[in-house]
Structures are given as structure tokens and as C-alpha cells.
C-alpha positions as CSV (number, residue, x, y, z in Angstrom):
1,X,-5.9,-14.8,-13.7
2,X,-2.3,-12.9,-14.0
3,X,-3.5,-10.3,-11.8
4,X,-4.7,-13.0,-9.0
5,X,-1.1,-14.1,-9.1
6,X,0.0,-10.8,-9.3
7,X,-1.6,-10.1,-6.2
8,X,-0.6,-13.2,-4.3
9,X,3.1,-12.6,-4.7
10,X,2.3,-9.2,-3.3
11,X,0.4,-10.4,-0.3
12,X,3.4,-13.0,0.3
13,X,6.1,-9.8,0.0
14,X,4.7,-7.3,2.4
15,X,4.7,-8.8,5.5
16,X,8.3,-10.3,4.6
17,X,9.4,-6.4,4.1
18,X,8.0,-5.5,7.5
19,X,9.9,-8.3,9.2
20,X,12.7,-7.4,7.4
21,X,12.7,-2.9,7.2
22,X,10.1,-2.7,10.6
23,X,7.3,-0.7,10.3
24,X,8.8,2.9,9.8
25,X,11.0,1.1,7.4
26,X,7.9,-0.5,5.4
27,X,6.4,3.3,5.2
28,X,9.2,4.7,4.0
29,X,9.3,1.9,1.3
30,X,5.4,2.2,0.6
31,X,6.0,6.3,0.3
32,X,8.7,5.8,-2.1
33,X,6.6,3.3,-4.3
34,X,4.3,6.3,-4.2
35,X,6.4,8.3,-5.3
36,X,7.1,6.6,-8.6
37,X,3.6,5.9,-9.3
38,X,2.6,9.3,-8.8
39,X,1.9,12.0,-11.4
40,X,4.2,15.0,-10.7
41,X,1.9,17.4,-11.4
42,X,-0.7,16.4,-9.5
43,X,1.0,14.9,-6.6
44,X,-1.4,11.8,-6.7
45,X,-2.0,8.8,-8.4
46,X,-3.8,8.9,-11.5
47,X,-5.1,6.1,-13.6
48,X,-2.5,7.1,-16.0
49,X,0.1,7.6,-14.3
50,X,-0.7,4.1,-12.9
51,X,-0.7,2.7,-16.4
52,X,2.6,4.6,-17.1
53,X,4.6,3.8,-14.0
54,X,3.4,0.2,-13.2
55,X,6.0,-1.9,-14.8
56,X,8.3,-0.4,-12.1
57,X,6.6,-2.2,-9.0
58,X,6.4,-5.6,-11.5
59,X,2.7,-4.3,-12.5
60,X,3.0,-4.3,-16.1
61,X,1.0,-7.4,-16.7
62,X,-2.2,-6.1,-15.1
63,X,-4.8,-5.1,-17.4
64,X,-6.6,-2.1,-17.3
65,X,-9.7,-3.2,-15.7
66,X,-7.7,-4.7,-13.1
67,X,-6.0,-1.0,-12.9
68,X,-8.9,0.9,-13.1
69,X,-10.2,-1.4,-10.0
70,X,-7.3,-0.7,-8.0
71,X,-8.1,2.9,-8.3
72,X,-11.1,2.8,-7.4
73,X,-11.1,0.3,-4.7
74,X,-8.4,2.8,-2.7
75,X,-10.3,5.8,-3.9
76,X,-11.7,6.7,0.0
77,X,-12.9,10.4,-1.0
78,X,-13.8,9.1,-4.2
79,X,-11.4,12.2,-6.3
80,X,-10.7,9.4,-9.0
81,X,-7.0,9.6,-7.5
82,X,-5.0,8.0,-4.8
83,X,-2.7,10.4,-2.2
84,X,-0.3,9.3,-0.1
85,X,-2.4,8.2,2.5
86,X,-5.4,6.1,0.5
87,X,-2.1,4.2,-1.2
88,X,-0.8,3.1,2.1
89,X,-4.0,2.1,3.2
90,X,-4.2,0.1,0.2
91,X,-1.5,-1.8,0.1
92,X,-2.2,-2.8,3.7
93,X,-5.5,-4.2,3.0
94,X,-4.3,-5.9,-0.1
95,X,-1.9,-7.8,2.7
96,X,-4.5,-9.2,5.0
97,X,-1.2,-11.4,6.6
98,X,-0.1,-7.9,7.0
99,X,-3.1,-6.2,8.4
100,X,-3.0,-8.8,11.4
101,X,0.4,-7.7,12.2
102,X,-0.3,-3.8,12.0
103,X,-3.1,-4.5,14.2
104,X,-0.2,-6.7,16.8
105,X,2.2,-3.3,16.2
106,X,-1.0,-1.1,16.9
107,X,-1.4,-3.0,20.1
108,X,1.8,-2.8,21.4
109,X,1.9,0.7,21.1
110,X,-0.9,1.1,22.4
111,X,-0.1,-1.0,25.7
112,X,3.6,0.8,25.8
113,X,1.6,4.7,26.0
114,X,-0.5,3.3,28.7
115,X,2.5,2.4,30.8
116,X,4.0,5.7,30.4
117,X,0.9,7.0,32.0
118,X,1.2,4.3,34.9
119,X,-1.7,1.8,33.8
């Protein structure tokens, strides 16, 4: 059950970091969470260097299995490793508050390059 609560407190903080850093802000801050989670070598994360890093996103409670799933369930080219990119997509579907508002910021971009092109 730690992890359930684990995870709520993280769906509660994401969209309150996008209100507060914008979108490019939150990025930056999800690429720098990356970063420490990494491994260095590799340049991805690993499922150890998830179990060695976690405690400095407030992770360390979450057991291995509940590690092991996270991998996997961001694992989109199924490498055993997370880049950049699968991390970030992640975390946003971890934050379903958050993916409703991606999808408003998606949409307003989206209307602001149509009227650039007169539509």
C-alpha cells in the first residue's frame, strides 16, 4: 500500500509544478529528475540505477516489485531501460490530472499555429 500512497502524492504534485514552472519549466524539471536516476554509463534508466537513485525523488519506500513495474510499465521499445523520452511519458501518464491539461496545452498550440496560417 506505501507505493499507492507513494503514487498519489505524485499525481497531486505534478500538475501543481506545471501551474507553478509552465510546461517548458515542468520538462526541464522532469529532465533533471532523469538525470539523477539515470546510469551514467548508459545514459538510461536501469533497474539498478532506479533502486540506487530513488531515495532522491522520495522513492525509497517502494519495493522492488513496485520498481521493477515501473520499469516495465514505461519500457515502450521494451530495451529493459527507460531514455529520456519513455521517462517523460511516464510520469505524465502516472498524472492523469496532468494528462488532461497537456492535452488543454496541446490544444492551444495547436489553435495558435492555425491562426498563424490564417484559419
Amino acid at each position: 500500500m506505501a507505493g499507492a500512497d507513494k503514487r498519489a502524492d505524485f499525481e497531486d504534485l505534478l500538475p501543481v509544478m506545471a501551474s507553478k514552472l509552465g510546461g517548458e519549466g515542468l520538462i526541464d524539471e522532469l529532465c533533471n529528475g532523469f538525470q539523477l536516476l539515470m546510469d551514467k554509463e548508459r545514459g538510461v534508466i536501469t533497474m539498478e540505477s532506479l533502486k540506487k537513485n530513488a531515495a532522491f525523488l522520495g522513492l525509497q519506500d517502494l519495493s522492488e516489485d513496485e520498481l521493477v513495474s515501473m520499469v516495465k510499465e514505461g519500457d515502450l521499445d521494451r530495451d529493459g531501460a527507460l531514455n529520456q523520452m519513455e521517462f517523460c511519458v511516464l510520469m505524465f501518464r502516472l498524472s492523469p490530472e496532468l494528462m488532461q491539461e497537456s492535452r488543454f496545452w496541446l490544444e492551444e498550440a495547436l489553435e495558435e499555429e492555425l491562426k498563424s496560417y490564417g484559419f
